[in-house]
C-alpha positions in Angstrom: 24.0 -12.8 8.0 27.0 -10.9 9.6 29.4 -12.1 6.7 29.6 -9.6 3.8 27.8 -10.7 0.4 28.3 -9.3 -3.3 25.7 -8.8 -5.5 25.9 -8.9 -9.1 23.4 -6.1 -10.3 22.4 -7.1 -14.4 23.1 -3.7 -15.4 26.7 -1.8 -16.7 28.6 1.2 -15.0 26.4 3.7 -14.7 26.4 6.5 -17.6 24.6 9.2 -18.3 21.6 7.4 -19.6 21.1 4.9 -16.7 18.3 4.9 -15.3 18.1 6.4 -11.5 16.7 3.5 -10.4 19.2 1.8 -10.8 21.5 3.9 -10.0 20.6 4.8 -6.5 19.8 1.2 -5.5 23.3 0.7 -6.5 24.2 3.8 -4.4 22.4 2.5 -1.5 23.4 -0.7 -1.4 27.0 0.3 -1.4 26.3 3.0 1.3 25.4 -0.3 3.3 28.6 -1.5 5.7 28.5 -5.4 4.9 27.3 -5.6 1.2 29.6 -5.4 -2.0 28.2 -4.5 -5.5 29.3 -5.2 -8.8 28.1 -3.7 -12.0 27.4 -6.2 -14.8 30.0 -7.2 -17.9 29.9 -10.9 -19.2 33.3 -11.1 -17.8 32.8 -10.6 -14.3 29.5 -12.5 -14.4 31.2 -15.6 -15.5 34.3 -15.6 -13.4 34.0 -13.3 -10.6 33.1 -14.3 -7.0 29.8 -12.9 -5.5 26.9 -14.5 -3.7 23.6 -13.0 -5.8 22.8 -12.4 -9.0 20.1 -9.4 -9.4 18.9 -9.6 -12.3 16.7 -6.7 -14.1 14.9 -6.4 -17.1 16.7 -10.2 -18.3 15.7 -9.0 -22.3 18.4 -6.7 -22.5 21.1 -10.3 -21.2 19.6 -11.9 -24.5 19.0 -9.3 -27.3 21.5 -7.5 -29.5 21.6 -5.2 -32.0 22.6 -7.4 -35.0 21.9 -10.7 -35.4 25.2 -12.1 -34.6 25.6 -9.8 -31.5 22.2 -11.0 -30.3 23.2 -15.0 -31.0 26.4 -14.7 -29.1 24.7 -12.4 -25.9 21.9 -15.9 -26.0 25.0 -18.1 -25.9 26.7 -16.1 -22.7 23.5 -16.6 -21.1 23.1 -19.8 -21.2 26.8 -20.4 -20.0 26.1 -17.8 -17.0 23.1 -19.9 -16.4 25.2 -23.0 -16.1 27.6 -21.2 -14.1 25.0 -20.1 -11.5 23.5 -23.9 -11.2 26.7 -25.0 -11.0 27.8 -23.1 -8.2 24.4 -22.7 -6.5 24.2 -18.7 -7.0 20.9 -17.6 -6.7 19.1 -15.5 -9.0 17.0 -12.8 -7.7 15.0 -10.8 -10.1 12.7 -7.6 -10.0 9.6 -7.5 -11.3 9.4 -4.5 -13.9 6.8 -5.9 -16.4 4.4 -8.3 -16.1 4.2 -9.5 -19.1 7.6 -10.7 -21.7 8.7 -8.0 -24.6 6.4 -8.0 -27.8 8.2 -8.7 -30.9 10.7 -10.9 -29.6 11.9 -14.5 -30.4 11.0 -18.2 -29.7 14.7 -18.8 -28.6 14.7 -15.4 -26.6 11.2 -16.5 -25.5 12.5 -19.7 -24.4 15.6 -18.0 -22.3 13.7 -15.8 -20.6 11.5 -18.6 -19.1 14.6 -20.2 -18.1 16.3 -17.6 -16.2 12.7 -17.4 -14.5 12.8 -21.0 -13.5 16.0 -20.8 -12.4 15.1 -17.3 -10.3 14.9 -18.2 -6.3 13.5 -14.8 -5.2 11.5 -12.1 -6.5 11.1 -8.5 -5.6 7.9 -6.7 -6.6 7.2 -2.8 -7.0 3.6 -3.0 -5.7 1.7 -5.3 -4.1 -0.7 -6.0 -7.2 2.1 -8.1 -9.2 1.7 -11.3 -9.7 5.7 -13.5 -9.9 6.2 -15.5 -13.0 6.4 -18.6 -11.0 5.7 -19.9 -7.4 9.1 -18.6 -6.3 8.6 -16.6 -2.8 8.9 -12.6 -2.9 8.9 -9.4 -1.1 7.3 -5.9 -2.3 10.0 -3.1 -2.2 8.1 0.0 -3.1 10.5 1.7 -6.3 12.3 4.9 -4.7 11.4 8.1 -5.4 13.6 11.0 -6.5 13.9 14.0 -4.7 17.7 13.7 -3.9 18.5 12.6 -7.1 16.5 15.7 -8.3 17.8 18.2 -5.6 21.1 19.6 -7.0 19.1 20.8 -10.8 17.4 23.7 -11.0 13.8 24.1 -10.6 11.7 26.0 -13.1 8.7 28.6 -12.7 5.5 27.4 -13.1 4.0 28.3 -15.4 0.1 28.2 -15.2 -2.1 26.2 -17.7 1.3 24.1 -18.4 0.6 20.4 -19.1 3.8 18.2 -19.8 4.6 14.7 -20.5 8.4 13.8 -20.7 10.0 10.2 -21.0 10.6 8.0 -23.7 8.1 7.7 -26.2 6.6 4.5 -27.3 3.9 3.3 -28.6 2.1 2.0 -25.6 2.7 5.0 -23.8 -0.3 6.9 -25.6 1.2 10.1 -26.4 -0.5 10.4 -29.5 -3.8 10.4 -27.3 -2.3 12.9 -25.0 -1.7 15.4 -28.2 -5.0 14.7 -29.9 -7.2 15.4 -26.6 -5.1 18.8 -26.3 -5.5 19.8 -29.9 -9.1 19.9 -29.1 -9.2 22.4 -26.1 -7.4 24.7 -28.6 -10.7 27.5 -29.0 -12.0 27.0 -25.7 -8.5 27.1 -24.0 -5.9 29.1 -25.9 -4.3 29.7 -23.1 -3.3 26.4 -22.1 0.2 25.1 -23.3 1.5 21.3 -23.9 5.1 20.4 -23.4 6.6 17.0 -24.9 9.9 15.9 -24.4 11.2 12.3 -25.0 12.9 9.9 -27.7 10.6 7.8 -29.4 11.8 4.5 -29.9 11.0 4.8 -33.6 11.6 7.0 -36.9 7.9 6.5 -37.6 6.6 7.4 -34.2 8.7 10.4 -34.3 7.0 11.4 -38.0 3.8 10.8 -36.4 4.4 12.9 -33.2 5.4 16.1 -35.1 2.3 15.5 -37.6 0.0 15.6 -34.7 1.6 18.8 -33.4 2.0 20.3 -36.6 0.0 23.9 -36.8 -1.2 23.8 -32.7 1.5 27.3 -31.8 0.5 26.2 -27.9 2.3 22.6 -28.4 6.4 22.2 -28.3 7.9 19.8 -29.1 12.0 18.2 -28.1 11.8 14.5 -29.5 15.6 14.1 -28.2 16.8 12.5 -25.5 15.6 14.3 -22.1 18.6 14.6 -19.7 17.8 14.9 -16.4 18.3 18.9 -16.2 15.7 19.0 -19.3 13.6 16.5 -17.4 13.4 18.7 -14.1 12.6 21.5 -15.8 9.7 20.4 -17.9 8.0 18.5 -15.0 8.7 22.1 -12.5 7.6 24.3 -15.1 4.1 22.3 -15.3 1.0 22.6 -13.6 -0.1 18.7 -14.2 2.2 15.9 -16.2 0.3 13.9 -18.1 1.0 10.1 -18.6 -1.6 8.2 -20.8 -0.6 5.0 -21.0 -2.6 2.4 -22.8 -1.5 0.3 -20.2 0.5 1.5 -16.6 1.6 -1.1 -14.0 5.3 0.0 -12.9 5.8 3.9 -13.8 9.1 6.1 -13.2 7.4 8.7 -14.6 4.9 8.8 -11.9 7.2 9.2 -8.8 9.3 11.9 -10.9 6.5 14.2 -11.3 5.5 13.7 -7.6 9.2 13.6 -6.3 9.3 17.2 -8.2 6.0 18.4 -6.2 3.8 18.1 -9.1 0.7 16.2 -9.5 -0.1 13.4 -12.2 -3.2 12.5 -14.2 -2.8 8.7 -15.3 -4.9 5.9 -16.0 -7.4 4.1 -13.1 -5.9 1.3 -12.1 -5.8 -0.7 -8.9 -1.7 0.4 -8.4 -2.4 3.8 -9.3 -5.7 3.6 -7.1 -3.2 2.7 -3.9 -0.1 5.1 -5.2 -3.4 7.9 -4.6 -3.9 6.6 -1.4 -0.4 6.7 -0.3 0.5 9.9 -1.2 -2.3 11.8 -0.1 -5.2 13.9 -2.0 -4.4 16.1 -4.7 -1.9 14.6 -6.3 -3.1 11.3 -8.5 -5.9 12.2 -10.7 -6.9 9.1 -12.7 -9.5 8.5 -15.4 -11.1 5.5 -16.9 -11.5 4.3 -20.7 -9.9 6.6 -23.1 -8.3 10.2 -22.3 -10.2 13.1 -23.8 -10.3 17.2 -23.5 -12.9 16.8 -20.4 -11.1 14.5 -18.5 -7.4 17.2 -18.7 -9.5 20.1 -18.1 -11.8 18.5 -15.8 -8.3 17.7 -14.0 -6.6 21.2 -14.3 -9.8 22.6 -12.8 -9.8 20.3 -9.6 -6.0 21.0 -9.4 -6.8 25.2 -9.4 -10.0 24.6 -7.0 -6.9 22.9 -4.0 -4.8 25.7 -3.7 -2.0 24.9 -1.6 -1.6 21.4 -0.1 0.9 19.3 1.5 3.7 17.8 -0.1 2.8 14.2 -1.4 3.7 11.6 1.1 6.6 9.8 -0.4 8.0 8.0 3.2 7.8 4.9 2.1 9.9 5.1 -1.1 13.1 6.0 1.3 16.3 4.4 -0.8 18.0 3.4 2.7 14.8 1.6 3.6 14.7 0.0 0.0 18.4 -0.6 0.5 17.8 -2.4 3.8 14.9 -4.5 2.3 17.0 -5.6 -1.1 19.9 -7.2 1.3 17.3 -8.7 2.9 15.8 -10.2 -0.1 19.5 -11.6 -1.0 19.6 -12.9 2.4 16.4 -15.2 1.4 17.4 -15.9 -1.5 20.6 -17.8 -0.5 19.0 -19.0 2.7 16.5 -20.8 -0.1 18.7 -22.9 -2.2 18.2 -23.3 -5.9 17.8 -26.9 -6.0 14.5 -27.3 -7.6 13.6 -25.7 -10.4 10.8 -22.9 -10.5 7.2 -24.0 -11.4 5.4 -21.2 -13.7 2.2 -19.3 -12.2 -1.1 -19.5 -14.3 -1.4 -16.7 -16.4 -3.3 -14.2 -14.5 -2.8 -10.9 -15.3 -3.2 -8.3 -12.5 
């Protein structure tokens, strides 16, 4: 296709709080000569002219945060949806989460299957997800983040640091992380835990400073992390911890290893190839639950490696990415979205 094409991306201007991902797929796409992007309002996804709609993360199309804000957001998308059958847009939609929201509604259940059914193309992060429906798709590994990283300043290590930074939710385990520390506390006085991250509720934030409470070696910033604050935690660390309860998709993961530092994370076929990919030294994964061993255990390995090559991030290139999105555009118009979408068996990976 020598013509150019515009993409509709599902998210706003960027500000502050974007997330880089989608931010520098933005970024690369535009730095493409024959693609056009436009950022998401309900305005220009109802009357503008483009060729693709990118959807990410469809929840945040349907939810609001009052009722009447979430009704009339349910309503817009289902007149966008009309719009794009009417005029034969297709819908192309990356893979995130494998699994719908928790907590949400039947009618916001309901829409989200749709905009599925109506999808023509899916890109996946890794090779392990499964598509919500027999739609085709293509893997396009998530970027990493070294030049989005390059212009902050880097921290001093400092040694027996362990961090974890991002937001904090319950999934995400960080309770765990702060309990299995707690215990190394007369064995390893030296060793120091760094948190920084918003939980997503009041209660989890009471709950967090509870579990720190009276541990000198923990500290504690339950803000928003910006990315300067973010940089400087993960540099000033000897390993970032991530203890999900469950990890498919992590950010987290390739900012720690974008910043040259290595991860301990749950075992998990992804992780298990993300390892692989990068090189030794750098993924350290346990199984079942996380305890004192298993961070010490890791921090030991870590010290026993010395130096070692960087971790191999080639294949996360954002002009590569870039090239491979436009691409999946490309398929997705050359497909059609004449017949509706047939859901995939519930298999999860």
């Amino acid at each position: 296709m020598n013509a150019s094409l515009t993409v509709l991306q599902s998210f706003p201007a960027p500000r502050s709080t974007t997330n880089p991902y989608l931010v520098q797929l933005a970024r690369g796409l535009r730095d493409l000569p024959d693609i056009s992007v436009i950022n998401f309002s309900w305005r220009a996804a109802l009357f503008a002219k483009y060729d693709v709609f990118h959807v990410h993360w469809p929840e945040i199309l349907v939810s609001g945060h009052s009722p009447l804000k979430k009704l009339a957001r349910q309503a817009l998308t289902l007149a966008l949806l009309g719009r794009l059958a009417l005029t034969r847009t297709p819908i192309v939609r990356t893979v995130h989460n494998v699994a719908l929201p928790e907590g949400i509604s039947v009618r916001e259940v309901l829409l989200l299957r749709l905009i599925d059914r109506r999808t023509a193309y899916y890109v996946r992060l890794n090779s392990k997800t499964r598509p919500p429906t027999d739609r085709p798709s293509a893997t396009i590994p998530h970027g990493h983040y070294r030049e989005w990283f390059a212009d902050f300043p880097k921290a001093q290590q400092i040694p027996g640091r362990i961090s974890y930074v991002g937001l904090i939710r319950r999934y995400k385990g960080v309770e765990d992380l702060i309990t299995s520390f707690r215990a190394t506390a007369d064995t390893h006085p030296q060793l120091s835990l760094r948190l920084g991250g918003k939980p997503s509720t009041a209660e989890l934030a009471q709950v967090m400073a509870a579990l720190s409470h009276g541990d000198p070696r923990i500290s504690l910033n339950l803000q928003y992390v910006s990315d300067a604050q973010l940089v400087d935690t993960i540099s000033s660390s000897e390993l970032v911890v991530l203890p999900y309860r469950f990890m498919h998709n992590s950010g987290g993961t390739l900012a720690a290893l974008s910043l040259d530092r290595p991860v301990l994370v749950p075992a998990n076929d992804v992780n298990q190839a993300l390892a692989e990919e990068v090189g030794p030294g750098w993924v350290f994964q346990y199984a079942g639950a996380l305890t004192p061993e298993v961070i010490l255990q890791t921090l030991s390995s870590i010290a026993a490696q010395g130096q070692r090559r960087r971790p191999d991030l080639s294949a996360r290139d954002w002009y590569t990415g870039s090239l491979a999105h436009r691409d999946a555009y490309e398929r997705a118009i050359g497909l059609g979205v004449a017949r509706p979408a047939q859901p995939q068996r519930a298999v999860r990976p």
